[in-house]
N, CA, C and O atoms as a GROMACS GRO file, in nm:
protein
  372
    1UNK      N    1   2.482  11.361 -12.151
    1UNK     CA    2   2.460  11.366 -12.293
    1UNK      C    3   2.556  11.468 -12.354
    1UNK      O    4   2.555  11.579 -12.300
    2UNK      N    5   2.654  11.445 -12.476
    2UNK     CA    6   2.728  11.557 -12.506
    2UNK      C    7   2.650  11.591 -12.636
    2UNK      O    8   2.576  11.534 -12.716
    3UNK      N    9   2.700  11.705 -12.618
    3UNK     CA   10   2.610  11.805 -12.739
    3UNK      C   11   2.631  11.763 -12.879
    3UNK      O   12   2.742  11.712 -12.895
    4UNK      N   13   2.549  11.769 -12.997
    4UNK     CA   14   2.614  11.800 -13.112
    4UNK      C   15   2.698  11.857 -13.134
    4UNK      O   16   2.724  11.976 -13.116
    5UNK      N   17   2.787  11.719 -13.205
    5UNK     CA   18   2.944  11.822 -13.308
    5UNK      C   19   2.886  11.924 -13.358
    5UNK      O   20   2.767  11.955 -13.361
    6UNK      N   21   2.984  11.977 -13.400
    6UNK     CA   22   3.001  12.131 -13.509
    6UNK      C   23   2.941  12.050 -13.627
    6UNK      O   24   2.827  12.072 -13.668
    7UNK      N   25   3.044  11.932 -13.693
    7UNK     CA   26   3.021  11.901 -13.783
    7UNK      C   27   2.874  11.875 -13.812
    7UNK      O   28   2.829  11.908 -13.922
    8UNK      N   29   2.770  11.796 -13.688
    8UNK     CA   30   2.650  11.778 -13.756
    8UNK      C   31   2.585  11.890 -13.793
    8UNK      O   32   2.520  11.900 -13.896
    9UNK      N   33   2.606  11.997 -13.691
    9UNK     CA   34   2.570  12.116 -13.716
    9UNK      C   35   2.595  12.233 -13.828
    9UNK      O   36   2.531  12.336 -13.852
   10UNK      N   37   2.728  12.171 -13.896
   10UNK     CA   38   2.729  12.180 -14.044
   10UNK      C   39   2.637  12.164 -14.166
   10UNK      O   40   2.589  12.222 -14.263
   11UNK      N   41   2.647  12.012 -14.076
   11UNK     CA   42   2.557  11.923 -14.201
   11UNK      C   43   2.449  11.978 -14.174
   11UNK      O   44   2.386  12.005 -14.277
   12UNK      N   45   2.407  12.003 -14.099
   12UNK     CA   46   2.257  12.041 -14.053
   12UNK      C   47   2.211  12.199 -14.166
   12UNK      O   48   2.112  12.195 -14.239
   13UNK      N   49   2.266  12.272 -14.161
   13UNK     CA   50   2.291  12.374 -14.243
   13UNK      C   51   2.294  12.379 -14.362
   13UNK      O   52   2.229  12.468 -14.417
   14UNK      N   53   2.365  12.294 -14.434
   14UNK     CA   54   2.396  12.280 -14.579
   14UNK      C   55   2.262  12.213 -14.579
   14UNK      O   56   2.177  12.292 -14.619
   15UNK      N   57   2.216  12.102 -14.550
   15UNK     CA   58   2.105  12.010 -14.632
   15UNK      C   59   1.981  12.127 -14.566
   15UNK      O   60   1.877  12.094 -14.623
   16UNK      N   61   1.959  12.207 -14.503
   16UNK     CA   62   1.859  12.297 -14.485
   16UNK      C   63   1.872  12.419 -14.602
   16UNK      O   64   1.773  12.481 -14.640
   17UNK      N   65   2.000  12.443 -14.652
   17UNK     CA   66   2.046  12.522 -14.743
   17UNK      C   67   1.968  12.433 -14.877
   17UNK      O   68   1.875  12.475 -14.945
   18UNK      N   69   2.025  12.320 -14.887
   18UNK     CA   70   1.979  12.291 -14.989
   18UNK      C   71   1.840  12.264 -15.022
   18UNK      O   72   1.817  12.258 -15.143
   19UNK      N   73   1.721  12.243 -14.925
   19UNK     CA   74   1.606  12.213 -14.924
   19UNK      C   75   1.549  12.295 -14.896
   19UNK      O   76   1.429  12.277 -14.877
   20UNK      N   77   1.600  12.411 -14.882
   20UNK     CA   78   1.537  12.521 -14.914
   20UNK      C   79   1.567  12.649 -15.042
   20UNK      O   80   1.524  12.762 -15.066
   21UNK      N   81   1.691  12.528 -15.117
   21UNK     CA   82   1.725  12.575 -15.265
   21UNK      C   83   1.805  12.706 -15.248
   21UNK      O   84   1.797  12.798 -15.330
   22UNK      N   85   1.868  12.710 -15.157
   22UNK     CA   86   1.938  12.857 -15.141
   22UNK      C   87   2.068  12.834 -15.235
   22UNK      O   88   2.115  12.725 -15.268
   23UNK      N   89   2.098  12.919 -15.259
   23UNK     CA   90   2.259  12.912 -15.378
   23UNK      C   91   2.312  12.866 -15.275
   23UNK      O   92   2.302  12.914 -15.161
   24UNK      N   93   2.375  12.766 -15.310
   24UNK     CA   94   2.514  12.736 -15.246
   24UNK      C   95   2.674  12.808 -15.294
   24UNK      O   96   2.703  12.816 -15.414
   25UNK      N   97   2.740  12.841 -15.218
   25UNK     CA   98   2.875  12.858 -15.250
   25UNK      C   99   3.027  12.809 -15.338
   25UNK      O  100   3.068  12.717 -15.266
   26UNK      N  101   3.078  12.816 -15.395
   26UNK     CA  102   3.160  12.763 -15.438
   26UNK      C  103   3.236  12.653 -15.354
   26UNK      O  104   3.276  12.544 -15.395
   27UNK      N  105   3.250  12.720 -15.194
   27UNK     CA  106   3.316  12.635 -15.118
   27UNK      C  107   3.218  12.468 -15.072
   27UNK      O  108   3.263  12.377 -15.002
   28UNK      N  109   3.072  12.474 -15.142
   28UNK     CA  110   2.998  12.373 -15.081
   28UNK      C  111   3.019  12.242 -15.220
   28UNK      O  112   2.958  12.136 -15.215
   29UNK      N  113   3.098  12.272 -15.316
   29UNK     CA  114   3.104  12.174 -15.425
   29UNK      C  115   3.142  12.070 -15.357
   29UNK      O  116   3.060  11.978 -15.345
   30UNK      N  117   3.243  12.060 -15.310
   30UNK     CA  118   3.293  11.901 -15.273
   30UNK      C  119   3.280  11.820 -15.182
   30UNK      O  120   3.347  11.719 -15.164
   31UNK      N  121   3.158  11.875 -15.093
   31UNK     CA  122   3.081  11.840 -14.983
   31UNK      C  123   2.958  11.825 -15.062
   31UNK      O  124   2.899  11.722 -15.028
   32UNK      N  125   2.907  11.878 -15.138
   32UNK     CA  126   2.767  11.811 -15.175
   32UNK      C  127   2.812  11.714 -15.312
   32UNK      O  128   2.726  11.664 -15.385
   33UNK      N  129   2.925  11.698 -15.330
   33UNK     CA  130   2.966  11.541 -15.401
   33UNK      C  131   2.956  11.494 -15.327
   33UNK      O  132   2.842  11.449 -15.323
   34UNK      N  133   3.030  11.461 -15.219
   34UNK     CA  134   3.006  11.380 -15.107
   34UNK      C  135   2.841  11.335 -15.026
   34UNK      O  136   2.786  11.251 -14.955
   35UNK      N  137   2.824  11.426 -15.079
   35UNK     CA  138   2.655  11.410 -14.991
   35UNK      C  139   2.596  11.336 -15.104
   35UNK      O  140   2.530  11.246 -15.052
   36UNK      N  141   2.586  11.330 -15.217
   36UNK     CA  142   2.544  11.284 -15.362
   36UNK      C  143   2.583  11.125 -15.360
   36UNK      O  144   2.515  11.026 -15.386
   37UNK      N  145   2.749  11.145 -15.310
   37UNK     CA  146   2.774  10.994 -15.323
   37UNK      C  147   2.775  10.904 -15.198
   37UNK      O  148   2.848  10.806 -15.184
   38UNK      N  149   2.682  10.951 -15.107
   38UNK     CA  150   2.647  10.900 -14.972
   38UNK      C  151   2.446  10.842 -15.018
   38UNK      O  152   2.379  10.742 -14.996
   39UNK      N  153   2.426  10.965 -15.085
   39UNK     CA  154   2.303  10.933 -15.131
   39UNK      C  155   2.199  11.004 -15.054
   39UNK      O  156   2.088  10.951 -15.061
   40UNK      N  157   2.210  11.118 -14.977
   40UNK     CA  158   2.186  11.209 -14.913
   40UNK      C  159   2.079  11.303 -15.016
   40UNK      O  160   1.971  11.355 -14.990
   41UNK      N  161   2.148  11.302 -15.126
   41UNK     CA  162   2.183  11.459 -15.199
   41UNK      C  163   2.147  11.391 -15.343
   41UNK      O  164   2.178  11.274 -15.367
   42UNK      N  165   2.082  11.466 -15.430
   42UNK     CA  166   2.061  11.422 -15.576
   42UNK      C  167   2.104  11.495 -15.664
   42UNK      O  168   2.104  11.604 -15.605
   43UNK      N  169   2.138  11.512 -15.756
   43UNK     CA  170   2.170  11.670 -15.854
   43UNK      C  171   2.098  11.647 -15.958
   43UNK      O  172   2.153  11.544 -15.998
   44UNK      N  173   2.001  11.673 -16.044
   44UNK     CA  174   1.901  11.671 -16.176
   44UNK      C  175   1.899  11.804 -16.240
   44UNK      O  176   1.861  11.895 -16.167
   45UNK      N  177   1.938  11.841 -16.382
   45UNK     CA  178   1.964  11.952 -16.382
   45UNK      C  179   2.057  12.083 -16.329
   45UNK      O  180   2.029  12.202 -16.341
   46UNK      N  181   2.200  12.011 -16.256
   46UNK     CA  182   2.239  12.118 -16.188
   46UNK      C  183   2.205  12.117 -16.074
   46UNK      O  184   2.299  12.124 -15.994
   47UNK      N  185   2.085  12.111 -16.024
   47UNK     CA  186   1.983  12.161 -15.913
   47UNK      C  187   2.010  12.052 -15.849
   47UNK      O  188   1.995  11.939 -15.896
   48UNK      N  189   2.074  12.090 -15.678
   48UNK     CA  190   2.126  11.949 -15.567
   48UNK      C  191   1.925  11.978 -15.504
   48UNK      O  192   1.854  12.079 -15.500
   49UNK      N  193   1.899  11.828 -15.466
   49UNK     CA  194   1.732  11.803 -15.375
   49UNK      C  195   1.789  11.698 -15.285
   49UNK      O  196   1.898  11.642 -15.291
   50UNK      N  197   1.697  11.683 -15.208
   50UNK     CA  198   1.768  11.627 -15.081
   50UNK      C  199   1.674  11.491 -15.146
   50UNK      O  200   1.564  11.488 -15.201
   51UNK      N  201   1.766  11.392 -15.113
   51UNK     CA  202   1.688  11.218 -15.112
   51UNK      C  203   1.580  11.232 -14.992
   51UNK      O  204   1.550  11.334 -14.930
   52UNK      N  205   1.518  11.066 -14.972
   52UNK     CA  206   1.481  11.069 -14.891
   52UNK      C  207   1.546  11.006 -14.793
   52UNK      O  208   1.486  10.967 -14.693
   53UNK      N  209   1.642  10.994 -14.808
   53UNK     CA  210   1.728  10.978 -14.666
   53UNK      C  211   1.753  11.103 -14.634
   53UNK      O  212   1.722  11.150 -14.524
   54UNK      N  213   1.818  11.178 -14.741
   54UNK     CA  214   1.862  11.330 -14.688
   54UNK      C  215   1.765  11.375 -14.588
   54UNK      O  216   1.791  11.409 -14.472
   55UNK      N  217   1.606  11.369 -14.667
   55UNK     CA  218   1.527  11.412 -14.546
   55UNK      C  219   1.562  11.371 -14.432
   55UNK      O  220   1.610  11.443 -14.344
   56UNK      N  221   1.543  11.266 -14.425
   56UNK     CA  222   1.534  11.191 -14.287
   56UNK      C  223   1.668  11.224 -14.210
   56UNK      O  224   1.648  11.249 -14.092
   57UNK      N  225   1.828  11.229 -14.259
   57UNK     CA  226   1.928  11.289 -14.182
   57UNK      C  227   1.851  11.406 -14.173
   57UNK      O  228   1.825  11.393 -14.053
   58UNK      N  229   1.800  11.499 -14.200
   58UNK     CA  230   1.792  11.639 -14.160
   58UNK      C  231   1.720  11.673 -14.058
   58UNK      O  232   1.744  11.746 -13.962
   59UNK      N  233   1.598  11.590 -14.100
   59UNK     CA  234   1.474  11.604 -13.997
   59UNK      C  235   1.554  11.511 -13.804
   59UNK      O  236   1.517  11.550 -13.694
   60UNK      N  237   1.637  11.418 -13.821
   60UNK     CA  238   1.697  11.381 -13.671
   60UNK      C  239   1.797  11.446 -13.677
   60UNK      O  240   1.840  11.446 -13.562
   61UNK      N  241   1.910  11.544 -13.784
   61UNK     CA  242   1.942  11.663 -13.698
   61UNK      C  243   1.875  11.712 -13.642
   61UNK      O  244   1.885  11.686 -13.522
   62UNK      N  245   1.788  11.790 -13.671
   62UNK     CA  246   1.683  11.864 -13.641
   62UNK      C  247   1.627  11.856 -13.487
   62UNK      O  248   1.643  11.937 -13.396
   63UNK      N  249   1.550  11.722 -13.488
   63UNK     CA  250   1.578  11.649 -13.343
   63UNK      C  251   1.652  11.690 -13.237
   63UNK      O  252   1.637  11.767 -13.143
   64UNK      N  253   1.764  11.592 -13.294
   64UNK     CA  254   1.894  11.643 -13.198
   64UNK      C  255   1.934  11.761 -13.190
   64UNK      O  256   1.955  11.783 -13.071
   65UNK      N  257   1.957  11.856 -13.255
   65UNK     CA  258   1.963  11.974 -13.186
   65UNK      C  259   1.840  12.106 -13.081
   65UNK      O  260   1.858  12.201 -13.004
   66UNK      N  261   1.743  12.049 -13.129
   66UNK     CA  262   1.643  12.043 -13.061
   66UNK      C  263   1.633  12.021 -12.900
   66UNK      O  264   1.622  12.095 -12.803
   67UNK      N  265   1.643  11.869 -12.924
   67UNK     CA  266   1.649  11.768 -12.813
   67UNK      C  267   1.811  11.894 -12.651
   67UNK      O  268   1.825  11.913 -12.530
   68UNK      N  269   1.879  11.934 -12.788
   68UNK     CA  270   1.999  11.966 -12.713
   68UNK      C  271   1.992  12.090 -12.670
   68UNK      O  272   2.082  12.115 -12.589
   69UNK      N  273   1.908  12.194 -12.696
   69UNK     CA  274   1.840  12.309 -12.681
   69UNK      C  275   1.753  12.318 -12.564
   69UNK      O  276   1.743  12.422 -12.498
   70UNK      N  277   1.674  12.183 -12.530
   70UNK     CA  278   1.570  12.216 -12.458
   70UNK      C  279   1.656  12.089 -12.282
   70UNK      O  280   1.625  12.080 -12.163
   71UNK      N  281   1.766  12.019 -12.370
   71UNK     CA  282   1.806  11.991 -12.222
   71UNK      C  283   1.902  12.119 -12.205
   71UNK      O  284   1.914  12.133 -12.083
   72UNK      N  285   1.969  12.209 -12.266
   72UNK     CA  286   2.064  12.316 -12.177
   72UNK      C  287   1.983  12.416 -12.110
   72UNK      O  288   2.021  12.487 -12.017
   73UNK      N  289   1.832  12.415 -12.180
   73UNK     CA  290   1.743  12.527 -12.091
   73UNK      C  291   1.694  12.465 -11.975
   73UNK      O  292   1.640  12.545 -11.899
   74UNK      N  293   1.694  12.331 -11.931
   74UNK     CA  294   1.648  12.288 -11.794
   74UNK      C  295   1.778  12.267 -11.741
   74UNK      O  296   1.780  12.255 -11.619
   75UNK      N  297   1.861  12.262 -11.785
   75UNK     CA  298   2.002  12.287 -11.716
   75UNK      C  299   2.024  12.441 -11.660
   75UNK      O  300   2.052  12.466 -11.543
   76UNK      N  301   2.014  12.495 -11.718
   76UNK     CA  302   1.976  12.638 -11.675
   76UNK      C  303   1.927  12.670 -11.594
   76UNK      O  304   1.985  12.750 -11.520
   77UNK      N  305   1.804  12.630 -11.567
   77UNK     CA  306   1.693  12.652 -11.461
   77UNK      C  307   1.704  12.593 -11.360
   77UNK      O  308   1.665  12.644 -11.255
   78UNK      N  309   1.754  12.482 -11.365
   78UNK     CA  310   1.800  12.378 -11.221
   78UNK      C  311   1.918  12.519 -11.163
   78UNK      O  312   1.902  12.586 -11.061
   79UNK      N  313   2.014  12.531 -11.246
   79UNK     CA  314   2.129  12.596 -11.192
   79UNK      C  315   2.062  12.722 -11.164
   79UNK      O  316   2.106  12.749 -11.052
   80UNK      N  317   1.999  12.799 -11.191
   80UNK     CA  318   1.941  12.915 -11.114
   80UNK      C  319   1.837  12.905 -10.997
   80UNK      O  320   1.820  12.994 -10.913
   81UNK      N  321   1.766  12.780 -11.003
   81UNK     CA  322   1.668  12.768 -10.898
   81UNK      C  323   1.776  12.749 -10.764
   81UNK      O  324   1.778  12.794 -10.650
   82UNK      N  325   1.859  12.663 -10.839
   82UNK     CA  326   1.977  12.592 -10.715
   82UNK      C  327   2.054  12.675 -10.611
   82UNK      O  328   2.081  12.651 -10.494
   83UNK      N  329   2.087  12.804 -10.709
   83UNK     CA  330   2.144  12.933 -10.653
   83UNK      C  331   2.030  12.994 -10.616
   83UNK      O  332   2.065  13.091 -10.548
   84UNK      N  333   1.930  12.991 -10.622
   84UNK     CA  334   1.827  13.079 -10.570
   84UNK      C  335   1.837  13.007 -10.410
   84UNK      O  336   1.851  13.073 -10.308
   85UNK      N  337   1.830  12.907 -10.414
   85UNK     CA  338   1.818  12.852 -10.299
   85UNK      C  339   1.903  12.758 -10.190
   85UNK      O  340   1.876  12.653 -10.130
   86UNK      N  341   2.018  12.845 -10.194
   86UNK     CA  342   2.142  12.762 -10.199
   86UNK      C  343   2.122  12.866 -10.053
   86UNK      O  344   2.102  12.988 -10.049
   87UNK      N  345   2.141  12.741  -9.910
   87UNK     CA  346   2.190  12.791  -9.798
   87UNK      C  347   2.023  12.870  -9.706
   87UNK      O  348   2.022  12.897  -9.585
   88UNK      N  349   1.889  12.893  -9.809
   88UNK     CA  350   1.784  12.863  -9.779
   88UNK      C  351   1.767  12.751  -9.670
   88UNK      O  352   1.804  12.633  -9.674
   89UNK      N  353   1.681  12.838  -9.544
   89UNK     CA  354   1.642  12.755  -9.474
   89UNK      C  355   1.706  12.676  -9.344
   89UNK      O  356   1.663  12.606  -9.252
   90UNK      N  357   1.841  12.732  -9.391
   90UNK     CA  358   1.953  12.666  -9.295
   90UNK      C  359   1.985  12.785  -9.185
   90UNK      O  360   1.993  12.899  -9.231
   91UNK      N  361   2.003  12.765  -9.040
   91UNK     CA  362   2.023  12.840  -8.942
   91UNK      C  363   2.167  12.912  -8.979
   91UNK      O  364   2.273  12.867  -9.024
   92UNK      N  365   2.111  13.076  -8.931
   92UNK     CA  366   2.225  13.174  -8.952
   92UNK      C  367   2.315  13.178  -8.812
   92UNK      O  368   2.282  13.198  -8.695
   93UNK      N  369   2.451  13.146  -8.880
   93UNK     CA  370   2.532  13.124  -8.743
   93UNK      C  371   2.606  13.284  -8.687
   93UNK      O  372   2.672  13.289  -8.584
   0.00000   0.00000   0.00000
């Protein structure tokens, strides 16, 4: 399984930024056009709210990075149990 891009992990950020109404930056204007004209993203008043797709991209980022968190920690643990027991059991020559 390869990990999440950067990029989702972008996206993942900004639409958590935005649904949780944090100021956005000057540098996030032409990415949340883009998110607006994907249909992600709404603007009423100025004020960007996430669609309900937006939700839904956010919430299976969310997922997926998740999902990608909890396979590198059993990756982890295999690889330390493995070295724990690497050559265990086998006759000392």
């Amino acid at each position: 399984m390869n990990p999440i891009p950067l990029e989702d992990l972008a996206l993942l950020e900004l639409l958590l930024r935005i649904d949780q109404r944090v100021d956005l930056s000057e540098g996030d204007t032409d990415i949340v056009s883009r998110l607006v004209d994907s249909g992600l993203v709404e603007q009423t008043d100025g004020e960007a709210m996430l669609t309900a797709a937006g939700i839904e991209m956010c919430k299976s980022l969310q997922h997926r990075a998740a999902a990608d968190e909890q396979a590198e920690r059993i990756l982890r643990q295999r690889e330390s149990t493995d070295k724990s027991t690497d050559g265990a059991g086998l006759p000392q020559v």
